[in-house]
N, C-alpha and C positions, 0 to 999 in steps of 0.2 A: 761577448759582454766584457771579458777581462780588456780584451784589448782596448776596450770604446773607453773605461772607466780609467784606462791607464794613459790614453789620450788623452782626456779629459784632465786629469792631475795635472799632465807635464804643462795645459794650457795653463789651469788656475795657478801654476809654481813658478811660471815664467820662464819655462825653461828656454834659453836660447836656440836658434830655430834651428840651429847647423848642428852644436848638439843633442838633440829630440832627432834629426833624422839618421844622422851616422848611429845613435842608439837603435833602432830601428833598421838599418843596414849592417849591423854586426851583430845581431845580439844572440847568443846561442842559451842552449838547452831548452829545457821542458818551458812551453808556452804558458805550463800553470803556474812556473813561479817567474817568468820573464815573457810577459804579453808580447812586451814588443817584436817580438819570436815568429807570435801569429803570419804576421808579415808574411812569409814563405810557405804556411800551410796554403793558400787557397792558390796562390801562381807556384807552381812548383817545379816549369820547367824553364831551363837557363834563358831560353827567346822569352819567354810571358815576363817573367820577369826583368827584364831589360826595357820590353816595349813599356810593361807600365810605371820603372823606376824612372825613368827619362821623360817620358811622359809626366807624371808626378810631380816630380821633383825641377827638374830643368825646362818644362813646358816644349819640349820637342816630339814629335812623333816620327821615333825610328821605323816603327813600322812601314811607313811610306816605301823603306828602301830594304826590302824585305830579299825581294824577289832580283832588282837590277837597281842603279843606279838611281838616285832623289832625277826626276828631268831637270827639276827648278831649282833644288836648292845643294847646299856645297856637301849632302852625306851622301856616303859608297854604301854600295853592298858588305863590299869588305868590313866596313867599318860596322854595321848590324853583326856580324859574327865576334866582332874582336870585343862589342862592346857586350856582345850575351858570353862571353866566355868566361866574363869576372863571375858568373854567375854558376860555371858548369861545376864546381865543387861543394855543394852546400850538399850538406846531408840529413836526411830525414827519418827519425826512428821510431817506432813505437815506446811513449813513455809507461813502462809500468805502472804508474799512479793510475793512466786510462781506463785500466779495466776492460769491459766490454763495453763501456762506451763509446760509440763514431758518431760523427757526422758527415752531412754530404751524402752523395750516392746515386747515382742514377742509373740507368738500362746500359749505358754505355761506360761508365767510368765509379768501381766498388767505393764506398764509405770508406775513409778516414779515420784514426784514430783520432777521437777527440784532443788529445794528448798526445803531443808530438817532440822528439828531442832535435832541434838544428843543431848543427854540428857543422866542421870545416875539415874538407878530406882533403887526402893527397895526391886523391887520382880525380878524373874528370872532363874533360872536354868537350868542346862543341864543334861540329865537324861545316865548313862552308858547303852550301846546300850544292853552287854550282861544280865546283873543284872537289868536292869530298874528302877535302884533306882537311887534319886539323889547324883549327886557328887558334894559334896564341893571342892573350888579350891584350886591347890597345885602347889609348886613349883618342877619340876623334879629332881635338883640340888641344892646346897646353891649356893649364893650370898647375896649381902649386900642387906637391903630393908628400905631406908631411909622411905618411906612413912608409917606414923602409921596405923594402921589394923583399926581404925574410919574412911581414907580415902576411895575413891571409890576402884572398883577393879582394876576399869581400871588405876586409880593411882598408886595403887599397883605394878600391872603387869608393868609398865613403869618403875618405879622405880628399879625393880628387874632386867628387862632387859636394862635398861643404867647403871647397877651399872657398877663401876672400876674396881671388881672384878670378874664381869659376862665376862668370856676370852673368852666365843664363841662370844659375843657380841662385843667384842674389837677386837680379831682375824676376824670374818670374816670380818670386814670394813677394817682391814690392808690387808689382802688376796684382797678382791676386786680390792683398790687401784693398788697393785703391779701389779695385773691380765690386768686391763685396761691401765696400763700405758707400759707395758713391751710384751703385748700381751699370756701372759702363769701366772697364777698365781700359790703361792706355793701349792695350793692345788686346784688340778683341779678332776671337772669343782667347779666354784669361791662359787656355793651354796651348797655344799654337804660335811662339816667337819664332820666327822665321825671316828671312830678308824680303822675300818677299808680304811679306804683312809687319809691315812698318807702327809703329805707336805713333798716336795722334798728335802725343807733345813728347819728343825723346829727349826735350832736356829737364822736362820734371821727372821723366821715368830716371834717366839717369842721377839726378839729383836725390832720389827717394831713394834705388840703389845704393848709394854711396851711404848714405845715410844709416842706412842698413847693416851695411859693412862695417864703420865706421864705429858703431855701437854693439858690437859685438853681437848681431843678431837679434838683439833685441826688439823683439815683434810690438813688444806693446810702444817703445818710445815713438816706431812708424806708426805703428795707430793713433796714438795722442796726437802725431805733428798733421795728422789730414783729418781729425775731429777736430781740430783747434784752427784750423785753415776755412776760410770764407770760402772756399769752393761746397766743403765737407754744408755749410751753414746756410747756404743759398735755399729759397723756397721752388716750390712748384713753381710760382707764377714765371709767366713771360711776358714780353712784350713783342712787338710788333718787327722787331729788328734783331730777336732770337728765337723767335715761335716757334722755328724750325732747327734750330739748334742743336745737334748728335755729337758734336766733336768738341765744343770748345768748354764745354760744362759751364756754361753760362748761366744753367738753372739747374737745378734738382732735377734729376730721372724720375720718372713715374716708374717704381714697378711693383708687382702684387708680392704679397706673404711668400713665402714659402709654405706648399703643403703642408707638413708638420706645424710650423706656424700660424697659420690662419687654423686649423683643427683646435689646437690649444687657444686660438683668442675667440673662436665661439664656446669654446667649454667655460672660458675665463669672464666675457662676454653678459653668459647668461647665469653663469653661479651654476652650473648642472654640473656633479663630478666626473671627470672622468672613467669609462668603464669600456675599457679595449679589451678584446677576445684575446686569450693568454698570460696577460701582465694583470698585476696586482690592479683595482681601483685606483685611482686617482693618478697613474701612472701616466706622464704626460706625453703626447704624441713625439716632441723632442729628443724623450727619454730612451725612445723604441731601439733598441742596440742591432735588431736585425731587422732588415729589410720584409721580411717573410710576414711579419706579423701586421694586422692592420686588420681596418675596418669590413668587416662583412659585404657591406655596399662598395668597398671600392672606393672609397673618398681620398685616399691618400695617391692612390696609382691615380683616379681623374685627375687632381692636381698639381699631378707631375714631379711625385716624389719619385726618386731614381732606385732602380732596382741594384744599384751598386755591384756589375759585374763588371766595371773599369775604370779608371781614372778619367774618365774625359767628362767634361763640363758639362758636353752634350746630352748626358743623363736625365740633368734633373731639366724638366720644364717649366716656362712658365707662361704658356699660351692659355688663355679663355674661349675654347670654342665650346659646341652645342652641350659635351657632356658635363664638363669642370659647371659650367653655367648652372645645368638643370642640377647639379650637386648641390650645389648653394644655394639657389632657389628653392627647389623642393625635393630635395634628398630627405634621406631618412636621418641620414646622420644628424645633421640640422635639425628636422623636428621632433627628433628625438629629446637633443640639448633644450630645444624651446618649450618643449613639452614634460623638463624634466618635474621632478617635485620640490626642487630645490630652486628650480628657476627665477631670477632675479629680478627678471624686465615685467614678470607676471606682476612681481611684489612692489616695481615702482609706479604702476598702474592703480597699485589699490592704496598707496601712498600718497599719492597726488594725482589729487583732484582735478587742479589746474591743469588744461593740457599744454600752457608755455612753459609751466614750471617742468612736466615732464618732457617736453620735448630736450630741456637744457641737461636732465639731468642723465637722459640716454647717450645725451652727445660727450657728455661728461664720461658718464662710464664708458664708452667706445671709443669715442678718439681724444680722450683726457682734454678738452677743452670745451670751454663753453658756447654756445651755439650765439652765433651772429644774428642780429638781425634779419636779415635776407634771409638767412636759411632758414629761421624761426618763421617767419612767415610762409615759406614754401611750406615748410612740416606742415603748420596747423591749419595751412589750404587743404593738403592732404590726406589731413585727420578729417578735416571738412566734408574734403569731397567721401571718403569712405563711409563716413555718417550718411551723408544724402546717399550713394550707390544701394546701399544697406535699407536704407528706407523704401529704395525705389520700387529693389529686387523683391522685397517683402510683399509692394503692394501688386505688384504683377504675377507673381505666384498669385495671392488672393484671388485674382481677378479670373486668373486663366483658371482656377480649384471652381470657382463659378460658375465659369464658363463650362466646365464639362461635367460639373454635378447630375444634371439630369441623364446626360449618355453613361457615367460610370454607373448609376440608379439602376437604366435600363440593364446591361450591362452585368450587373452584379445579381439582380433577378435570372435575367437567364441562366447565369452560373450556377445558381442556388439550385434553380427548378433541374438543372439540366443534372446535378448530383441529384438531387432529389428519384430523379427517375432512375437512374444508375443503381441507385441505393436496394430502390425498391424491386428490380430488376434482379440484384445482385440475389436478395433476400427469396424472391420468389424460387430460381434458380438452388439455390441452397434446400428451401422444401423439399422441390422435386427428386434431388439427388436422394435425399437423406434415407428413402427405404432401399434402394437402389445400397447403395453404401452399405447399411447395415446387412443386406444379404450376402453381399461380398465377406463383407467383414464375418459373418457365421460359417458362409463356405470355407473361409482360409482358418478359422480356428478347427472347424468337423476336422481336417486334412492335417493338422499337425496333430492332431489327438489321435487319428487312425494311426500314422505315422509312428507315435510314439507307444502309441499301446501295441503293435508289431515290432519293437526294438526291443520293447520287456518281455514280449514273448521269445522272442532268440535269446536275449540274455539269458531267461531261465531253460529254455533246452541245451545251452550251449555244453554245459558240463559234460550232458547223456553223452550228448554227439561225440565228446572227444574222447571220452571212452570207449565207446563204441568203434570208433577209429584207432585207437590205439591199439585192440584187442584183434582187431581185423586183420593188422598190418606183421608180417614176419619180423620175430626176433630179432634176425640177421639187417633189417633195415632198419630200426628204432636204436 
């Protein structure tokens, strides 16, 4: 949660994008009083961290060349070691402050201190997997590398990758940008720049790069120039001559909420508060700082919220097959919200009478616009035909409740008589026992009463007897 809320800040402060992540690539001590620290607690070792800082941050997946040589594209193996090496001295300690608090932990790998100190050592390395010799670290490309070679590595390696010059570094934060803002990025999918996966238009990517750079990182100036851009402003519709359309963004993408998103616009939807398992009330599904926590039914994993154990895009989803469907349909989650006591679409139903006035005003709270014509009509067909459905199903219940009155009658008689005889049965049965019973019941009390009046009699002989026996028995043995 620190970390998430200290992300969160550097966005609302505008921090510039190259400084936010070199803060995050260098930042030591205890993660409680420097978040950005977290970073290193969950990848912790020199390769994980390499795969998913390159990944991350430059849209490359080193991993590919893990084992031998990229087949397709220009990285070595060599080049996976030299590039996990800036990573082999960071150092991990127990923060005091922790206490006995950890997190994490599984059958295979102990809990964590909550509270961890990074730190920058002087010993460390990473050894190539085929040679087993150690590799000193390298960069795969040039770029600029402000930090002097007396710095850490990990300064180093920040340096190299926020340089102005470093264009995977600059390119994929433009790609991203456009990707999430436009729904299709120029190079898809938004983590994978490679030669062989080309952008669809490489002189806007390039130009939005530049841009980028140019402004000193400046995220938000790239977001105003492609909200303020006709592409950014384009509708759904098509026509006949882009109906099919994937590349030239000739029209608005169609694509669904984000899980988290769509959760909070039914809570928001229907006026029901929010009430997630572990967080406060009203705490919004946006909010959720860890992956772990969520709805009891599963509404956030159906809809393809990402269980966040890597960088890759591939995480989150946004398919609608059988389950996401029957979620939103008739999940609990959902009727729960619909069913709340606070619910709103309840209250605009007892508000308006009119069913065109309330069709406009559900369209209104839903999609912030007033309902068309056309679609006013299709609604109050709909409301129509549910009224008639409603009527139908009513009268053919009656009908069929008619229909079998006389055989449930029969039916219900025989039930009755057939307890009836049971009853009587039962009752005769119980007579018969009942002397039967109580002579038992006289035998087993005579039998503890013998019983017991025999134990009072030894009780009270028992003194005689042990004197009697003591007196019997030689001095020499007592």
């Amino acid at each position: 949660k620190l970390f998430r809320d200290w992300v969160r800040q550097q966005v609302a402060d505008n921090v510039p994008y190259d400084q936010f992540v070199r803060t995050i690539l260098t930042s030591s001590g205890s993660n409680k009083e420097h978040p950005a620290a977290s970073y290193f607690k969950i990848l912790r070792e020199p390769t994980e961290l390499m795969e998913n800082t390159t990944h991350l941050f430059l849209a490359t997946r080193f991993n590919c060349n893990k084992c031998h040589d990229h087949p397709f594209e220009r990285w070595t193996q060599d080049q996976y070691y030299q590039m996990s090496a800036w990573f082999a001295q960071v150092g991990l300690d127990r923060d005091p402050a922790s206490g006995d608090a950890t997190i994490g932990g599984s059958a295979v790998e102990g809990a964590k201190p909550l509270f961890e100190l990074v730190s920058d050592r002087k010993e460390g390395e990473v050894k190539h997997d085929r040679t087993g010799k150690v590799t000193p670290p390298a960069f795969p490309y040039t770029a600029t590398v402000s930090a002097p070679a007396t710095e850490s590595r990990r300064a180093q390696l920040a340096a190299w990758i926020t340089s102005p010059d470093n264009t995977y570094f600059a390119r994929s934060f433009a790609n991203r940008l456009w990707g999430y803002l436009n729904g299709v990025g120029l190079i898809e999918p938004l983590d994978d720049i490679r030669a062989g996966n080309p952008p669809s238009n490489p002189e806007l990517l390039d130009w939005l790069t530049q841009q980028l750079v140019d402004h000193r990182f400046d995220f938000r100036h790239v977001v105003r120039l492609i909200c303020r851009s006709r592409t950014y402003q384009l509708s759904l519709a098509s026509n006949r001559w882009n109906d099919d359309d994937k590349t030239n963004f000739s029209h608005a993408t169609a694509r669904r909420l984000p899980a988290e998103t769509l959760l909070d616009t039914i809570y928001r939807v229907t006026g029901t508060t929010p009430n997630i398992p572990g967080v406060a009330p009203g705490t919004r599904a946006g909010q959720l700082p860890d992956s772990g926590v969520g709805l009891k039914d599963g509404f956030l994993t159906n809809l393809g919220r990402p269980v966040r154990e890597s960088a890759c895009e591939c995480e989150r989803s946004s398919d609608l097959q059988l389950g996401p469907i029957m979620a939103l349909i008739s999940g609990p989650t959902v009727g729960d919200a619909i069913s709340g006591k606070d619910n709103a679409l309840a209250k605009l139903t007892t508000d308006h009478s009119d069913d065109r006035e309330l069709v406009n005003e559900i369209f209104m709270r839903v999609l912030n616009r007033p309902v068309s014509e056309k679609e006013s009509g299709e609604a109050l067909s709909m409301l129509g035909e549910i009224s008639a459905e409603h009527t139908a199903l009513v009268h053919a219940r009656d009908q069929r409740a008619a229909e079998i009155a006389p055989e449930r009658k029969v039916k219900a008689d025989a039930r009755n008589a057939a307890i009836a005889q049971a009853k009587a049965a039962l009752e005769k049965t119980q007579a018969d026992l009942a002397p039967v019973l109580a002579a038992k019941q006289k035998e087993h009390d005579d039998r503890i009463a013998a019983l017991e009046k025999a134990i009072a009699g030894f009780d009270a002989a028992l003194p005689d007897k042990v004197t009697a026996f003591e007196a019997a028995v030689p001095a020499s043995q007592t």
